[in-house]
C-alpha positions as CSV (number, residue, x, y, z in Angstrom):
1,X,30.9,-20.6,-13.6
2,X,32.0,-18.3,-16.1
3,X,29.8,-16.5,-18.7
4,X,29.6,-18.3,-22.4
5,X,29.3,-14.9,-24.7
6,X,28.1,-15.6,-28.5
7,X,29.4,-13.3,-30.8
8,X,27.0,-13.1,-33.7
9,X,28.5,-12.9,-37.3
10,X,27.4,-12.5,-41.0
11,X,29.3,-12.7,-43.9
12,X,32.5,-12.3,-41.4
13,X,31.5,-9.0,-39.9
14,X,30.7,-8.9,-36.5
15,X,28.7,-5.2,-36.6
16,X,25.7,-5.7,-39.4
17,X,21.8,-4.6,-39.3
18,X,19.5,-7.9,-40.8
19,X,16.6,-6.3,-41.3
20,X,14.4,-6.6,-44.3
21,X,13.2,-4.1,-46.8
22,X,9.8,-5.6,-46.4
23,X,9.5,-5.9,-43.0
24,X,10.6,-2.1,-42.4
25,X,7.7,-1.5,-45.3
26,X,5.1,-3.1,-43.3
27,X,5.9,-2.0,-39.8
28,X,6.4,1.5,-40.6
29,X,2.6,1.4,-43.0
30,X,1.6,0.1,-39.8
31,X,2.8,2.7,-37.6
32,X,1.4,5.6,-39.6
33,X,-1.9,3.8,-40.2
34,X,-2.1,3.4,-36.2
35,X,-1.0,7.7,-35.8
36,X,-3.8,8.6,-38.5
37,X,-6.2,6.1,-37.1
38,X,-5.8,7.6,-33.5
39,X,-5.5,11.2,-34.3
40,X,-1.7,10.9,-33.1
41,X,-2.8,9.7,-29.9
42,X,-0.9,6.5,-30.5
43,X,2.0,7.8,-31.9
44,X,4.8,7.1,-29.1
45,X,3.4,3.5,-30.0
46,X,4.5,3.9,-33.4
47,X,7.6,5.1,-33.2
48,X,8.4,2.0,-30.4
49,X,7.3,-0.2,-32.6
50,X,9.4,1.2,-35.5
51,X,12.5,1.9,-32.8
52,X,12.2,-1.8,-31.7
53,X,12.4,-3.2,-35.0
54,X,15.5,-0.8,-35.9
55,X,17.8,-1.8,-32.7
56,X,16.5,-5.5,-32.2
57,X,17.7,-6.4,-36.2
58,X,21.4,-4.0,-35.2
59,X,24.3,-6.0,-34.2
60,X,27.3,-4.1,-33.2
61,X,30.7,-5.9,-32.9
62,X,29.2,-9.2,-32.5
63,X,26.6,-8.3,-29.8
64,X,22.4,-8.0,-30.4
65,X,21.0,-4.8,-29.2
66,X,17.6,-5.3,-27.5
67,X,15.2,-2.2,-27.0
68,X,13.3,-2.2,-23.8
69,X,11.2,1.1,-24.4
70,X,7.7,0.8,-24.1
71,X,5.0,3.0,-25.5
72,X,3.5,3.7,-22.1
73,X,6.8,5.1,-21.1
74,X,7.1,7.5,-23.9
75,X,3.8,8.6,-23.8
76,X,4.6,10.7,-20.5
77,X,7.8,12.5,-21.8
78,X,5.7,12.9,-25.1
79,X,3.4,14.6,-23.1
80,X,6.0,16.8,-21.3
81,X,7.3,18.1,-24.3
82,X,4.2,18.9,-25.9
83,X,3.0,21.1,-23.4
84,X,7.0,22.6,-23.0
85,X,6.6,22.9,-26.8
86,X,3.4,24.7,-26.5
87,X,4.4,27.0,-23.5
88,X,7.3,27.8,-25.5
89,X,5.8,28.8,-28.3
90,X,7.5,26.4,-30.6
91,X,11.0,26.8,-29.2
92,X,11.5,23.5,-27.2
93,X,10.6,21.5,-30.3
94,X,13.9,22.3,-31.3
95,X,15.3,19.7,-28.2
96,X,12.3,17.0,-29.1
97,X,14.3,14.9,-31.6
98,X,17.5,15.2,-29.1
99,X,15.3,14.0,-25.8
100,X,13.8,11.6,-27.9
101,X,17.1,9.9,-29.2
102,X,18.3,9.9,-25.6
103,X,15.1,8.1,-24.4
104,X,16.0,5.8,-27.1
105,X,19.5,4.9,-26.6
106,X,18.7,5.1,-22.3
107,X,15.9,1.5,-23.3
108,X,18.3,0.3,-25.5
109,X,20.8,-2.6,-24.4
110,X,23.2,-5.5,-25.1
111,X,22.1,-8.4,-25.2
């Protein structure tokens, strides 16, 4: 049986984002109120929850994207890198933001 694929439009374009201004207000005030509340403990948290919101609202030529990244899974690398970070003296913060979009992009998929 073959495969029935959807292809998801708005306003005749086929690659859109639909999130809302308010929903990115409250999820990101959430987020940082979580990170100050924890000391930054929960922080990985935060930015899945912020991440998920991001790529679950993206549609890209027609198809959803789904995260699948999960705070528990984060918090290991975010570990990792703190402590490479810290042995570095500072230097490996530099390839932070790039490990962290390619953990992001590795939980993300089509839908």
């Amino acid at each position: 049986m073959e495969e029935q694929h959807i292809i998801e439009t708005r306003n005749g374009r086929t690659s859109f984002f639909d999130g809302g201004l308010l929903q990115y207000i409250g999820w990101t005030i959430l987020g940082t109120l979580v990170t100050i509340c924890t000391i930054g403990i929960c922080y990985p948290w935060a930015l899945c929850m912020v991440y998920g919101w991001k790529i679950n609202h993206t549609v890209i030529e027609g198809k959803r994207l789904k995260f699948q990244g999960s705070a528990f899974g984060l918090f290991g690398h975010w570990i990792k890198w703190l402590l490479l970070t810290i042995i570095t003296i500072g230097i490996y913060g530099f390839w932070v933001f790039i490990k962290l979009e390619d953990w992001k992009v590795k939980n993300t998929i089509f839908k």
